[in-house]
Structure formats: C-alpha cells, structure tokens
C-alpha positions as CSV (number, residue, x, y, z in Angstrom):
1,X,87.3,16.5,166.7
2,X,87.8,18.0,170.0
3,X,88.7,21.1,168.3
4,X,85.7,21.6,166.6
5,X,83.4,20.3,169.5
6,X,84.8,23.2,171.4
7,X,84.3,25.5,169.2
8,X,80.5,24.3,168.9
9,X,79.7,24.6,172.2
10,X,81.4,28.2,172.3
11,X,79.0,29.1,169.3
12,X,76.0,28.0,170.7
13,X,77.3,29.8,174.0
14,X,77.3,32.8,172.1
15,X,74.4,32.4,170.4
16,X,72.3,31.8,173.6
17,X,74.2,35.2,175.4
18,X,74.1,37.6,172.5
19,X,72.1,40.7,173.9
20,X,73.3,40.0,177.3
21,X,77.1,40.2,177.1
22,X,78.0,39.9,173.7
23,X,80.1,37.4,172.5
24,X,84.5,37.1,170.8
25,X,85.4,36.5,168.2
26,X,88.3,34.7,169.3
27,X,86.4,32.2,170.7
28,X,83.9,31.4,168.2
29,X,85.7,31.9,165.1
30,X,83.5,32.3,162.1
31,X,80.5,32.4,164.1
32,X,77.8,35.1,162.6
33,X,75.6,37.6,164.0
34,X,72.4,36.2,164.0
35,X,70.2,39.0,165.4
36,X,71.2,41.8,163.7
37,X,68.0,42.6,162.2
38,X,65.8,39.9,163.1
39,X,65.5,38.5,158.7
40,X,68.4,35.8,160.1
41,X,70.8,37.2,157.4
42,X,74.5,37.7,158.3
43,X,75.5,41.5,159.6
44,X,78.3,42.8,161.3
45,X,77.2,45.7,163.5
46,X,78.9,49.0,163.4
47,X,81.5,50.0,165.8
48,X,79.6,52.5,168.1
49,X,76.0,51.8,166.8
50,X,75.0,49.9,170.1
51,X,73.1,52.2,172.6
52,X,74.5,51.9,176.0
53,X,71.2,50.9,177.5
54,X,71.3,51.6,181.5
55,X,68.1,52.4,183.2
56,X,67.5,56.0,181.7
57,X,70.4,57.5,180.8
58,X,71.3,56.1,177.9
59,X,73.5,58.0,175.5
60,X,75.1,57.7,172.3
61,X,78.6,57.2,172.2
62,X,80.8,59.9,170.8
63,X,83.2,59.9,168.6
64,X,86.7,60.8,169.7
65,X,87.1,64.7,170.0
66,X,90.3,64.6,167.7
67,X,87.7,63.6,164.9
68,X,84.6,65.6,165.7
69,X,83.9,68.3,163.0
70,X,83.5,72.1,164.0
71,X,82.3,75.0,162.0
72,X,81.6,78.7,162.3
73,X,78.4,80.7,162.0
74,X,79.3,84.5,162.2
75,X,76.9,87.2,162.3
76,X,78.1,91.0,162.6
77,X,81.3,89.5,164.2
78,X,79.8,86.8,165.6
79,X,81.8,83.7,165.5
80,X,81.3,80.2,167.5
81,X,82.5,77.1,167.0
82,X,80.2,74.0,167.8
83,X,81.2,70.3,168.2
84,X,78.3,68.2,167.2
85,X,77.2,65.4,169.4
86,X,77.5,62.8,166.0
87,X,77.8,58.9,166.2
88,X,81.3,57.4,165.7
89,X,81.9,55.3,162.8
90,X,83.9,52.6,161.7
91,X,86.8,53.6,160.2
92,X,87.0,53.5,156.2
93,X,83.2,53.9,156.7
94,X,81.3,57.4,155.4
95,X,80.3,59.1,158.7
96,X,77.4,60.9,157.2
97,X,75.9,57.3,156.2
98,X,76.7,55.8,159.3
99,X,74.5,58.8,161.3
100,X,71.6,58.3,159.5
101,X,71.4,54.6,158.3
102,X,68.8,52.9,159.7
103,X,70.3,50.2,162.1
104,X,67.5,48.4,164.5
105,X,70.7,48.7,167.2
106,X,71.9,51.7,167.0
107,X,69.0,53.7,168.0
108,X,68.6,54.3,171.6
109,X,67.0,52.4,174.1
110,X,65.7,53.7,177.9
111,X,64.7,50.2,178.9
112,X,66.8,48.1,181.1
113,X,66.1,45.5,179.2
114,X,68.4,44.2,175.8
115,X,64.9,43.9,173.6
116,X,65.8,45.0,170.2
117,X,63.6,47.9,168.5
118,X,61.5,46.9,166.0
119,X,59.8,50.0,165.5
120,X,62.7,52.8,164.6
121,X,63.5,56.6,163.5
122,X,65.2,58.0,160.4
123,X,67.5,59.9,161.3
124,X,68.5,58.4,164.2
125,X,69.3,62.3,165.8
126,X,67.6,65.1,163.9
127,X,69.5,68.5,163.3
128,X,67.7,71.1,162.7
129,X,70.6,73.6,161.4
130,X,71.3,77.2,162.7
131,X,68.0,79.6,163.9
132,X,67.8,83.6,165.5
133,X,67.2,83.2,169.2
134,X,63.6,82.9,170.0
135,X,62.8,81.4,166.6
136,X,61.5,77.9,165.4
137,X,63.1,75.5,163.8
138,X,61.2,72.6,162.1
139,X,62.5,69.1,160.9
140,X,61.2,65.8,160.1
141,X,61.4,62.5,162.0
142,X,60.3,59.1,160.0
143,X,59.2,56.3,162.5
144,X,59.7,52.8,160.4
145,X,58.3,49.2,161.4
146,X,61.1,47.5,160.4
147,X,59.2,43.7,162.2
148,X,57.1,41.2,160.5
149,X,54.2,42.5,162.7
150,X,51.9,45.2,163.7
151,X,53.4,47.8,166.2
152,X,51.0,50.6,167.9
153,X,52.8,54.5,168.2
154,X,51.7,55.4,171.9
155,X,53.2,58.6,172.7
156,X,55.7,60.8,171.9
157,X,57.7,63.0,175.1
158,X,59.8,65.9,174.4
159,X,61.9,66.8,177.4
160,X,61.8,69.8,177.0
161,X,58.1,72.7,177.0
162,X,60.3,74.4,173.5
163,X,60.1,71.2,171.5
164,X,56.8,69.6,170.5
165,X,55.4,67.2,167.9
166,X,52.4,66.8,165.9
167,X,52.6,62.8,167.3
168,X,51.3,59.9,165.8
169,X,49.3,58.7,169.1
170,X,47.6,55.4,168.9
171,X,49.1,54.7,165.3
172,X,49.2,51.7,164.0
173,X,52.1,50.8,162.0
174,X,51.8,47.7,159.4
175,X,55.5,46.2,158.9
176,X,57.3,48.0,156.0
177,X,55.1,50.8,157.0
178,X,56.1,54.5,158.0
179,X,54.7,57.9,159.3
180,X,56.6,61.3,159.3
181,X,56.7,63.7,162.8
182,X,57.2,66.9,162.7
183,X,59.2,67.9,165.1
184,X,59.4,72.3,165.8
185,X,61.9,73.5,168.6
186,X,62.1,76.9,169.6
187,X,65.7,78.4,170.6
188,X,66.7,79.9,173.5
189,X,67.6,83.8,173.9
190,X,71.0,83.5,173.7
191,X,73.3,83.3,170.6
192,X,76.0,80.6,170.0
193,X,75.4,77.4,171.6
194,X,74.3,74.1,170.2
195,X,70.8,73.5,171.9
196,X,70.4,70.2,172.7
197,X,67.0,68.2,173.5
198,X,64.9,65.2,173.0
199,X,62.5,63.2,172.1
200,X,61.3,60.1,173.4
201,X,58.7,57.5,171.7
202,X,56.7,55.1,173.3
203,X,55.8,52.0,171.5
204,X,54.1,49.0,172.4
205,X,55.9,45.9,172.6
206,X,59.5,47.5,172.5
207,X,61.8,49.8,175.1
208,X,61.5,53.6,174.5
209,X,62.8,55.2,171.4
210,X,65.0,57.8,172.5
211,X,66.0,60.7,169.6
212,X,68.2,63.5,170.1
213,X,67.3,66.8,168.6
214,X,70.1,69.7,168.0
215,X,69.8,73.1,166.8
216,X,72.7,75.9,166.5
217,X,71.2,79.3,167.8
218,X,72.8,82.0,166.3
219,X,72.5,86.0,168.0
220,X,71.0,88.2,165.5
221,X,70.1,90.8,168.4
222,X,72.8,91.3,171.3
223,X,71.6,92.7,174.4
224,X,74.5,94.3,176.6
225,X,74.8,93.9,179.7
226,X,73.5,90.6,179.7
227,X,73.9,90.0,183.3
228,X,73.2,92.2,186.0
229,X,74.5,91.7,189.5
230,X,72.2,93.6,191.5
231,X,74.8,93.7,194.4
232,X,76.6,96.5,192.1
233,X,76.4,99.8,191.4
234,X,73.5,99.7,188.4
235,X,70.9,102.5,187.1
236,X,69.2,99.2,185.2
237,X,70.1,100.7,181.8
238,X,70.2,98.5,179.4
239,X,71.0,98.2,175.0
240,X,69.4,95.8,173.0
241,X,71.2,96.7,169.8
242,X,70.6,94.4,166.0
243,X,74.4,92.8,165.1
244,X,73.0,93.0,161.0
245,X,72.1,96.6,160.8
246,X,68.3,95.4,161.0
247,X,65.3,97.4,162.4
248,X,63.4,96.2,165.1
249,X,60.9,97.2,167.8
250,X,60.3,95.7,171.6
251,X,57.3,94.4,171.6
252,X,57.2,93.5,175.4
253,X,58.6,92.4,178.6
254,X,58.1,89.6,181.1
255,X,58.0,90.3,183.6
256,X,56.2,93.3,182.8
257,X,57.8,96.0,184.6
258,X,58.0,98.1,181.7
259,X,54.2,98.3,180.0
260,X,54.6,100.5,176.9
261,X,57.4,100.6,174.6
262,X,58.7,103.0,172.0
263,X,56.9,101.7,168.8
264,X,59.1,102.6,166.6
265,X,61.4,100.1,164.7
266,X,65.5,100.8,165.4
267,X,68.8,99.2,165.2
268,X,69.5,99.9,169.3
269,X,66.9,100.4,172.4
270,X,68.1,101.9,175.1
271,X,65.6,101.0,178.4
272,X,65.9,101.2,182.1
273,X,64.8,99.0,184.4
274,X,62.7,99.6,187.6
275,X,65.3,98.4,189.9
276,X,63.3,98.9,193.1
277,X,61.2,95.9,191.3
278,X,64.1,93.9,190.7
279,X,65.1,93.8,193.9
280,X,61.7,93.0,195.4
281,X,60.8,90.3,192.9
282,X,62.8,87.1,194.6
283,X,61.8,84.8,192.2
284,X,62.1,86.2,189.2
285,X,66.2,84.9,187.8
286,X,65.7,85.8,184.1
287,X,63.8,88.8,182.0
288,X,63.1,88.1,178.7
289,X,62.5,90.9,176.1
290,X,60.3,89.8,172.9
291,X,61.2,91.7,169.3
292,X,60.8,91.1,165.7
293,X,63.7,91.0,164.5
294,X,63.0,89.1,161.0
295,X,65.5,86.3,162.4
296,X,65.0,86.8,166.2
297,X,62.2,87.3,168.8
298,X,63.6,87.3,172.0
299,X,66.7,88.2,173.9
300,X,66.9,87.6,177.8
301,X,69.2,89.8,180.5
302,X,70.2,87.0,184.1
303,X,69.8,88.8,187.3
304,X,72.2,88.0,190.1
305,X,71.0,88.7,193.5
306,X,72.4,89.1,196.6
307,X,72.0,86.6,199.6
308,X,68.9,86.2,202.0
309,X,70.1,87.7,205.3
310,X,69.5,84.7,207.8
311,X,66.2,84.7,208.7
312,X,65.1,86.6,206.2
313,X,63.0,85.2,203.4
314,X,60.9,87.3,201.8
315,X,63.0,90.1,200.9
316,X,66.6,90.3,198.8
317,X,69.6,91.7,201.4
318,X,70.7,94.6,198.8
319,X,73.5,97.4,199.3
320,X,71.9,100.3,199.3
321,X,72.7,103.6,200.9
322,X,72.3,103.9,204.6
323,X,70.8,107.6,204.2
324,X,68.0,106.2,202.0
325,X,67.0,103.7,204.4
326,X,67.6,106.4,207.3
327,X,65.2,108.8,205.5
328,X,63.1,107.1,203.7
329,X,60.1,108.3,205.9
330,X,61.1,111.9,204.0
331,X,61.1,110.8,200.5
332,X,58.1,109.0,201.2
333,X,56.6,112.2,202.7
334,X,57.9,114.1,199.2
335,X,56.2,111.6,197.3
336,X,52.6,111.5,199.3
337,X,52.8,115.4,199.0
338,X,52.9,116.2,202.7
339,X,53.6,119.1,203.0
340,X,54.2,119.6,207.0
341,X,56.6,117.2,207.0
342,X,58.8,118.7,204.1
343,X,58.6,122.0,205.9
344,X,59.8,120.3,209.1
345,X,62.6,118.9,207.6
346,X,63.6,121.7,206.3
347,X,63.0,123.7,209.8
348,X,65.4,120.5,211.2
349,X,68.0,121.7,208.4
350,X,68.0,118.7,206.6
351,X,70.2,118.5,203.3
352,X,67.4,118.8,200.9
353,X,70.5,117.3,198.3
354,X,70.3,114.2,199.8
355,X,69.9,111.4,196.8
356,X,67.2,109.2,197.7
357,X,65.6,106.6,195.4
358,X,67.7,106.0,192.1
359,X,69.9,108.8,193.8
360,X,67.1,111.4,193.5
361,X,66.7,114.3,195.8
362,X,63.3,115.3,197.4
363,X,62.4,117.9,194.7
364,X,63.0,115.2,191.8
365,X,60.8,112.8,194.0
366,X,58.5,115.8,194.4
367,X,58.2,116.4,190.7
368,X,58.1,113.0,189.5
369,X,55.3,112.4,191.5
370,X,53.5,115.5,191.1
371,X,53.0,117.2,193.9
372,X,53.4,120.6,193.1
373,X,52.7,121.9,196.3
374,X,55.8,120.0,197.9
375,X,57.7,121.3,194.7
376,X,57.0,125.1,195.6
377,X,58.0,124.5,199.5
378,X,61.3,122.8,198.2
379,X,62.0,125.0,195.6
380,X,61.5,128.5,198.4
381,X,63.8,127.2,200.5
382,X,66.7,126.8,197.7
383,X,66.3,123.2,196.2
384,X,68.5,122.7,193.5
385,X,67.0,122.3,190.2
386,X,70.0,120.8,188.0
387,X,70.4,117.7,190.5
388,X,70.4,114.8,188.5
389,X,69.4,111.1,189.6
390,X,71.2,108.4,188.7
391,X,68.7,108.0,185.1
392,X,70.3,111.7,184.6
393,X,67.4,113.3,184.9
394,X,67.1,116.8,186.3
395,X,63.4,117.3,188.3
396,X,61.9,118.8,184.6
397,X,62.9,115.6,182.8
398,X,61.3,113.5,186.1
399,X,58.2,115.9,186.1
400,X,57.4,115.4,182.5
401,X,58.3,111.0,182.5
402,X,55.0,110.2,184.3
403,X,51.4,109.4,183.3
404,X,49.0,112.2,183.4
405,X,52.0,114.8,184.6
406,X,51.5,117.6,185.9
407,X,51.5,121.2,184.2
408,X,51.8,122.9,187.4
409,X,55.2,121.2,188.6
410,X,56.6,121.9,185.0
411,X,55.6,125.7,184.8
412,X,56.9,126.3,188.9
413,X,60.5,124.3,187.8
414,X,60.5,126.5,184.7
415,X,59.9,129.9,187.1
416,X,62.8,128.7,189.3
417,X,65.0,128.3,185.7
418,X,65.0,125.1,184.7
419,X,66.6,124.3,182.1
420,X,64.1,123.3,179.2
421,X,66.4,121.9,176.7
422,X,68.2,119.4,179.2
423,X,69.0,116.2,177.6
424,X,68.6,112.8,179.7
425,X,70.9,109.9,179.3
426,X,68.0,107.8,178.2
427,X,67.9,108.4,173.8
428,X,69.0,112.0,174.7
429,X,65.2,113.1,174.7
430,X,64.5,116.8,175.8
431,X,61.5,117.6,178.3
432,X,59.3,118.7,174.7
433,X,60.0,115.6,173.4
434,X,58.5,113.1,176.2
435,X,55.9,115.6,176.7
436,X,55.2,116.0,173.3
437,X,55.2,111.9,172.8
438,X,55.2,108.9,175.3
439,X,53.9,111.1,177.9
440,X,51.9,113.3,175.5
441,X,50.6,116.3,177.4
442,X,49.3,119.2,175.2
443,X,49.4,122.1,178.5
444,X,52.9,121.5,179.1
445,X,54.0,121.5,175.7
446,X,52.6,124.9,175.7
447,X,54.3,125.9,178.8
448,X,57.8,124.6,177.4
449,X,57.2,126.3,174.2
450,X,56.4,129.3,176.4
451,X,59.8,128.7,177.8
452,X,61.8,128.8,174.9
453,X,62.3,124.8,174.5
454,X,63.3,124.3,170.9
455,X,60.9,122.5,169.6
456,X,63.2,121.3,167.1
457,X,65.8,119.8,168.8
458,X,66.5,116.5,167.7
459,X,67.3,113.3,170.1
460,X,69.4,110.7,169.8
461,X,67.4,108.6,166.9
462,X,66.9,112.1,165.2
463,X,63.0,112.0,166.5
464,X,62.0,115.7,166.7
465,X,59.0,116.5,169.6
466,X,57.1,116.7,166.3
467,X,58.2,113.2,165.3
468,X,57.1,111.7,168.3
469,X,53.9,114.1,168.6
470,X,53.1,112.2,165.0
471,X,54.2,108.8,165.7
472,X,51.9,108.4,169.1
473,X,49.0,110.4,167.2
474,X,48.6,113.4,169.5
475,X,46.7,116.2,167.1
476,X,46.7,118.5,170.3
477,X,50.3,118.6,170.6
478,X,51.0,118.8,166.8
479,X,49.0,121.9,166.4
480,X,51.1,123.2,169.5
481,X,54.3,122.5,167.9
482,X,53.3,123.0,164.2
483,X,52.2,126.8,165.7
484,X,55.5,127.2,167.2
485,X,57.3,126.9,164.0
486,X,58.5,123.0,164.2
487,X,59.4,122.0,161.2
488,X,58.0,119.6,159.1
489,X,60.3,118.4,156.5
490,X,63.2,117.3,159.1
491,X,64.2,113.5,159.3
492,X,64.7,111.2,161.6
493,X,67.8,108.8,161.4
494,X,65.6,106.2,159.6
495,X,64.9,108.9,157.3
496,X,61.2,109.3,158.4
497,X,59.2,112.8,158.2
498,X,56.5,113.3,160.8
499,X,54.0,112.8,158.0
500,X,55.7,109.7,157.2
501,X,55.2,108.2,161.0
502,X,51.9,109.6,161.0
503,X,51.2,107.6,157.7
504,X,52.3,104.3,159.5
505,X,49.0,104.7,161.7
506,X,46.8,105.8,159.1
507,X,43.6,103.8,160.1
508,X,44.1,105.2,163.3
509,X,41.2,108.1,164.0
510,X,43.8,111.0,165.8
511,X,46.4,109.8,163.2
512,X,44.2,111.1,160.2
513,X,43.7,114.2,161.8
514,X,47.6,114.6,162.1
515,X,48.1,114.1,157.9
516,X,45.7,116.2,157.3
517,X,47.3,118.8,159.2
518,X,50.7,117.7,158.1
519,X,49.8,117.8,154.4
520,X,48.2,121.0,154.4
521,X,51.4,122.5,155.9
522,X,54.0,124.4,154.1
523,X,57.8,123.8,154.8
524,X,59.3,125.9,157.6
525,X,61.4,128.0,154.8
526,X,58.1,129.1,153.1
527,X,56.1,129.6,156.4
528,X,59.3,131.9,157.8
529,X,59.0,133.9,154.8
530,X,54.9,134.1,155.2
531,X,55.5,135.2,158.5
532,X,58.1,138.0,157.5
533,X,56.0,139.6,154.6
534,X,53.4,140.0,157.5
C-alpha cells in the first residue's frame, strides 16, 4: 500500500510539472503522457522533437554528425558537400517521417514560456532544393489548427530582406483547418553553401512559430578573382566566365562604376574596374554583377581594404606610388590640358615616362583625356608612344576608350607612328575595333583606315570592327569599313556574321539601315574580283 501510494503521489507530481521540467520514468512507472497533443490520448514524444525553448534562440537539435547525410551537386567541376541541418530521430524510426510529421512539440517555440502550439507548420523546416546564385527558389509551407478552437494568423517575419511570403495576415483558422504559404527565397551570389534562413509566425494565443528554411546554391557562373585586396598590386581586371558552356551577358553593376556593357551574350567577360573608385568608395564591401545566365543572375567580387590611418576617416590609406602622389599636380595638369605647365615640366627635365594613374604616363593621360594640344607638346619633345599602363594600353588604345574621343589626338599619335593594330589586354580589341564599336566614332575610323589598321583583324571573341560596328548599330562606321574592304561573311566565335548581330536589333531604326547595307553587299571574294576587272 505504501508502494503504490508513492508512486501516486509521484504521478500526480509529474503530472502537475510536465512542461516545466519533465518528468522519469523511473519514478512513475507506467505513468502516460498526457499532453502530447492536447485529445488526452496516450503518446510517447520523439527523442529530439522538443524545441529547446530559451528566450529567442531557440534551435532544433541536431542529429549526431556521424549520422547526418551529405551529398554532392557538381557543375563544370563543381563539387560541395552539404550537411543538412535535419531533426534527429529515434532510432528504428524513418528519418524522413520523423522531419516532417506533424508533432504539436516539435516545432519551434521563441517564447520563454512552455505553452504548447496549437496552431503548426507542415513541414516543420522547408527545403527548397539546389538553385543558380541570384535565382529564386519557391516552396510551400501548410499552417494547421491542430486545437478545438479558433486561432487568428497575425504575421509572418522572415529574417532575412531575400525570403518573403505571400502571408496569411489576420487569418482566421477554424480547428481542422489549414492554409498554404508560399514561401520564395532568393540565393546568394556565391556557389556551394547551404543558405540558411527563417521564418517566423505570429499567432494569437500561442508562442511564435519558428520555421527554418534551406536552400543549396549551386555556381553556374564563377567570377575569378573573387576577392580583391586592394592593398595589392591590382589593374581591377576581372573574369566572369559560365562553368556549363552557357552564353550570357552583364546586364549591370552596383555599384555602377561601370555604365555600359558589351551586349553581347559569351561564355567569359573580361572587365576592369575603376580602381581610383574603389579606393574612394569606403563603404562600399561587396560589388555585385547581375547576368542572365538561364540558371544564374548574379555573381558578387569582396573588396578588402586597407586600414584608416588614425585620424583619418574619410579616405582609405592605400599603397600607392610615392611619385604619383609627388606629381600628381602634373598629371592633373596633362589631364585639364594646360599646356604651360607641361612645357615647364618639360623645361625642369622631368621624366615624361613617369607612370602616373593606373601606371600611365602624361601622353596616355593626355590622350585619354583628349587634349590634343598637350599631346602635340609631349609628343615634340620625345614622348614615348608604345608606353603601356597597367590596362596595357598604349596612348592610341587610351585615345580611342573614351566618350566622344577625339580625332585629333588619334591622327597626331598616328603621325608620330603609332602603332594601329596594337592589341590591349582587355578581349584583345584593336584601336578600329573600339572606335568602330563601344566608342563608335566614324572620323577616326577613317583616320585608322587611313593608317593602314586592318580592319579585319579579329579580337579575342572573333568580333571584327565590322562586328561590333553592326552589333551597336553605327551605319556611319559600317559604310567606313564596308568601303575599306571589311569583309562581310567572317564569323565571330559564336558563329555570328555582322548581318546576323545587326538582325538581333532589327526594330532598331540605325540597325535597319545596317541590313540593308549588309544584304545588298557582295562577299569580299567577289567584290576583290569587281575591283580587279576595274
């Protein structure tokens, strides 16, 4: 009698602490669970389906690492392994069953209080499989009122801007009933992590309802470097380059140091970035490049800066030469075109191969910025014209890269023989071809014609000057080139005639005008042999 009257009162003990501390077995043998989901029937609950619920961070626990699945994704020679966050089970017990059954105590709870949910979500953490970088991924989330009462949907809370819901606010749920969420997250820019978020939803009458939301981003597009320490030696070049042989363009850039990109659709870009605006912009820790890429739309480069000097806020303490902080006041005067002060420096005997900006010397400054007069005095007193920057341009390639450049600069370099086939580092382009495209210029494709440019030199992507001339829509320049014999049946690497990039702008005014005269032009073979019977 004593025996049983002890283990009465150690029932009703654990009865009257269950939610608080829990409660042995081994003191209250073949006492039942009677809150496990609030109908008074018998349940066991789940080893590891109770939510640690402490303040806020509340987490589910995890199974042991020795048991956690992994798998691969590869793409191009991409290969990751994840280890997703899943909750343990008992064992014997199926573990994709016990992740998604839906058990009033398992889900998670942010209150500090042990109220049990009455209102919970199927699954109980929502994966959302393997997206490109940049890309959406979409799943479902059921809410269930699992009580014998009404229960009102508040909010739903993401904790994150990239996930959001088409919430349920101000629902109310009738017991038995249900309602679906969508629930969209975009990925990240970079390629091989699990991306792990949240969402949280408030009910009335019960603690938060906390769901985890995962999603495996996989790197369809690689950009290389993907770091830049901007205490290092750097001309900002970098390749965003497709890891499955697809085609893309860049569509933009934030921040937007770069405005206009090439528009036509590759496998690799090769771009350079405007380091003078890296190092000025403080705040700025991340650039993010948008694409389309049919699985990806964005892919990010991390700058790392150097330290503030003490005491100094505003700007970023960077290693640059001492000569171009020395001199600056000379380049500056090269690139205003003031001309006294050139001709005193070079009265003074200063080295006119000094490398100033992005290492280049006053005549590239000169030229880039079109001051032909400052070009002439430079190029008297024995300037070189094959100095290359650290972009690798020579002053010709820097004279024709700039909005509205000037013919004057080009034909005085050309004079002084330049060379007008030089290649640059950046796709391999000639001075024709970024005259005759991104920096279309009709008069100084004439003068490099004049020159003896070939105007069929091909760059890296196998764009002609012609190509370009099409693809940008510049009928000017494509009657300049088409009269110097360019030819139109050559292909680019994509396997693209002129007429065929001209055809990709078709409802575009000067890019009718460029068929036409495309179409109406026989192939160079037949025009030689035209040319000879004259």
């Amino acid at each position: 009698m004593l025996t049983n009257l002890t283990r009465s009162i150690a029932a009703l003990s654990c009865v009257l602490l269950l939610g608080l501390a829990g409660c042995s077995d081994s003191g209250a043998e073949g006492s039942t669970n009677t809150a496990g989901d609030g109908t008074g029937s018998s349940s066991a609950t789940p080893v590891g389906d109770q939510s640690n619920a402490t303040g806020d961070q509340t987490e589910i626990q995890s199974a042991p690492a020795s048991i956690r699945p992994t798998f691969t994704d590869s793409v191009a020679n991409q290969t990751r392994t994840v280890q997703p966050n899943l909750v343990a089970a008992r064992p014997g017990t199926d573990r994709k069953r016990a992740t998604t059954q839906p058990a009033r105590l398992a889900q998670q709870a942010v209150s500090g209080d042990s109220t049990e949910l009455i209102v919970i979500a199927e699954p109980i953490s929502l994966d959302l499989g393997s997206v490109g970088t940049g890309q959406q991924a979409k799943g479902i989330i059921r809410l269930v009122n699992t009580g014998d009462k009404p229960m009102r949907v508040i909010n739903c809370k993401a904790n994150c801007g990239c996930t959001t819901t088409n919430c349920p606010k101000n629902r109310e749920l009738q017991p038995g009933e249900s309602v679906e969420v969508q629930v969209q997250m975009r990925a990240g820019a970079k390629g091989g992590i699990r991306q792990s978020k949240r969402v949280d939803f408030i009910v009335e009458g019960q603690p938060v309802l906390r769901v985890p939301v995962f999603v495996d981003v996989v790197a369809y597009v690689e950009i290389e470097p993907n770091k830049i320490d901007l205490q290092q030696t750097t001309d900002g070049r970098v390749v965003i380059r497709s890891l499955d042989d697809q085609p893309f363009r860049v569509l933009s850039m934030n921040p937007p140091w770069i405005e206009a990109f090439d528009d036509e659709a590759r496998t690799e870009h090769v771009l350079y970035l405007p380091l003078d605006d890296l190092q000025a912009q403080s705040r700025a820790r991340k650039i993010d490049f948008t694409i389309d890429h049919p699985q990806s739309n964005k892919v990010s480069v991390t700058l790392r800066r150097a330290r503030t000097t003490p005491g100094n806020t505003s700007r970023i303490a960077t290693a640059r030469p001492p000569a171009a902080t020395v001199d600056s006041p000379l380049a500056a005067a090269a690139r205003s075109g003031d001309v006294a002060a050139i001709g005193q420096a070079i009265k003074d005997g200063k080295n006119l191969e000094q490398g100033y900006e992005d290492g280049a010397t006053l005549l590239g400054i000169a030229a880039g910025a079109k001051q032909a007069e400052v070009v002439r005095v430079l190029l008297e007193a024995g300037a070189k014209i094959e100095a290359r920057d650290q972009k690798g341009r020579m002053p010709l390639l820097a004279a024709v890269q700039t909005r509205n450049s000037s013919a004057e600069v080009v034909r005085a370099l050309i004079a002084k023989g330049a060379d007008v086939n030089t290649r640059g580092t950046m796709i391999g382009g000639t001075p024709l071809s970024w005259a005759s495209g991104p920096f279309n210029n009709p008069e100084i494709v004439a003068a490099l014609v004049a020159g003896n440019a070939d105007v069929n030199q091909a760059d890296n992507t196998g764009m002609t000057p012609l190509m370009w001339a099409a693809r940008f829509g510049a009928p000017a320049t494509v009657k300049v080139l088409l009269d110097a014999g360019a030819d139109v049946t050559a292909t680019n690497k994509q396997g693209q005639t002129s007429l065929d990039l001209a055809r990709q702008k078709r409802s575009d005014a000067p890019s009718v005008q460029i068929i036409r005269m495309l179409e109406t032009q026989p192939p160079s073979s037949e025009k030689a042999a035209d040319d000879s019977d004259s």
